[in-house]
N, C-alpha and C positions, 0 to 999 in steps of 0.2 A: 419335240419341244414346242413346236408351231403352236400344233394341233390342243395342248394343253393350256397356252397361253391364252386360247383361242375361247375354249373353253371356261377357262378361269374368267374371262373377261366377261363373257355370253352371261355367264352368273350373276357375277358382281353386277350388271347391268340392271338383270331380272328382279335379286332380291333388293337394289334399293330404289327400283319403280314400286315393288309388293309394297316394301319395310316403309320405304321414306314418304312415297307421295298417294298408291293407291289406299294403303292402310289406314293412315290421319286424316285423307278426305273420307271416307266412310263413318268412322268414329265421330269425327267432326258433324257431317253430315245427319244421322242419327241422335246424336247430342241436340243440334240445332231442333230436330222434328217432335224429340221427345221433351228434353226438359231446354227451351229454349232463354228459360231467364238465366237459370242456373250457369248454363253452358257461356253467356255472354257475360257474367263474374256477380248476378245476386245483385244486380244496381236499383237503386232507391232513387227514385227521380218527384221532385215535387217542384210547383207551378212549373212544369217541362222542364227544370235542369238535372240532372245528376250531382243527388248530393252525396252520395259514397256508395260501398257497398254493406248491402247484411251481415257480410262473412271477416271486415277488419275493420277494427276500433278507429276512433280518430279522437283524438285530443280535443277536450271541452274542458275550460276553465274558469269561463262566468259560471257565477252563483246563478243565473238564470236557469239553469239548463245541468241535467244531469250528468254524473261527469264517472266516468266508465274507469275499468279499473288500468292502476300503471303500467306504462310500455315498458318493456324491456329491451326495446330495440334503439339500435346507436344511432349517433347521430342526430335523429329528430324522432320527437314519441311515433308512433305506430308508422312507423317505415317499412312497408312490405317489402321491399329491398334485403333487408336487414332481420326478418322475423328469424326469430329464436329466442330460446330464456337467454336468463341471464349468468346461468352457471353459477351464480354465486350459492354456497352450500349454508345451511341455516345457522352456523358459527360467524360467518364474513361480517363484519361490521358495516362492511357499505348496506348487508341485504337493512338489516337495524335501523342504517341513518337514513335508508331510501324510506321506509315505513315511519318510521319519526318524523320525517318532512312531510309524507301525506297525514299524519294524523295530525301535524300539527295548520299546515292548508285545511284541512275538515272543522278542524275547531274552531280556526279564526275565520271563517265562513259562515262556520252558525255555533255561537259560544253555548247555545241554551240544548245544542246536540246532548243525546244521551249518550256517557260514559262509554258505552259498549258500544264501538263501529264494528260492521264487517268483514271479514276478513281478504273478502274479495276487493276492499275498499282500500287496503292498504297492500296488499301485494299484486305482484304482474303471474299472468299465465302463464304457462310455459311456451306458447309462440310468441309471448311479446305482443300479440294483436286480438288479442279477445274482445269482442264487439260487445260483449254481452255483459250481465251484474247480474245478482242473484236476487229475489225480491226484495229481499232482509237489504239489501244495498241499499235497492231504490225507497223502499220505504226508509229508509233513515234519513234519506234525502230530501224528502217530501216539504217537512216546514220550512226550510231554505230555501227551496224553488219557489213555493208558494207564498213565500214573505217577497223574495225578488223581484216577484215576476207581478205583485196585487192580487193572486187568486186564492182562492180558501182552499184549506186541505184537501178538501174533500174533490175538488176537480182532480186537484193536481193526482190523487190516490184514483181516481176515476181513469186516468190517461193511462196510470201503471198497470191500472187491471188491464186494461186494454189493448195494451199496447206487450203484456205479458203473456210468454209461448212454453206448452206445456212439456213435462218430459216427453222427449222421444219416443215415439210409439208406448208410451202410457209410461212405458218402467227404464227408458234407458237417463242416465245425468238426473238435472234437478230443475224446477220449471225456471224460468230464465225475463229479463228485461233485455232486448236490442235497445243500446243507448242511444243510436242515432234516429230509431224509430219513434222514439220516446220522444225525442228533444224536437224532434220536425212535427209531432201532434201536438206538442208545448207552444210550438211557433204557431200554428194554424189556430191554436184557441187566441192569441194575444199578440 
């Protein structure tokens, strides 16, 4: 019985030096040499502070600045804490009065919007933290930043090109705005 405890033990010891600590420093290790932004969470740093990450949304609700699409996460909008949808199935009336409350925020924003918002503009993603809008977003957004903020359309559509990231390797999703990337080149023009 010794001799098997003995063993059993010798084991347990071996696989979680392998499992627990030699394996994650390697990984770790590697991460850090290969893709080292990535690895330390996609952070966006301007005049040297960290203003968030590329990879989770953050709540913007001045008409200054473009405003990314609804959290679905509790507690407080884009809570990585908390990422996931919000289960509510396309029958629930909350999902309804959640999309009536932002269409009705978009309107009384900019009344001279056209009819047809985005659809990205009034629902959440399914993690609750999508960083990103779809161009059709940002350009609808456009006259409103740019009546807010004093600058003419055309800067403001200058930033979106700019600041807009293409499909994935040509063909995968749909070409894309980073809201916070957007809203910090909005800052640095004004």
């Amino acid at each position: 019985m010794l001799p098997r405890l003995r063993a059993s033990l010798v084991m347990l010891g071996l696989l979680t030096a392998l499992t627990g600590v030699a394996y994650p420093l390697v990984v770790t290790g590697v991460a850090q040499a290969v893709f080292p932004a990535q690895a330390n969470g996609s952070l966006i740093e301007a005049s040297g502070k960290v203003r968030g990450s590329r990879l989770i949304g953050q709540p913007f609700e001045d008409a200054r600045y473009f405003w990314g699409r609804l959290s679905a996460t509790s507690s407080v909008p884009y809570n990585g804490d908390a990422s996931g949808g919000s289960n509510l199935g396309p029958l629930n009336p909350v999902l309804l009065d959640n999309a009536r409350a932002r269409l009705r925020a978009l309107r009384e924003a900019d009344p001279g919007a056209p009819a047809s918002v985005p659809v990205d503009l009034v629902t959440a993603s399914g993690s609750g933290l999508d960083p990103d809008i779809s161009i059709a977003a940002a350009q609808y957004q456009v006259p409103r930043v740019a009546r807010a903020r004093g600058m003419s359309e055309s800067e403001v559509r200058a930033i979106v090109a700019a600041t807009a990231e293409p499909r994935q390797l040509g063909v995968l999703g749909e070409p894309v705005v980073n809201v916070l990337e957007a809203n910090l080149a909005l800052d640095g023009k004004r």
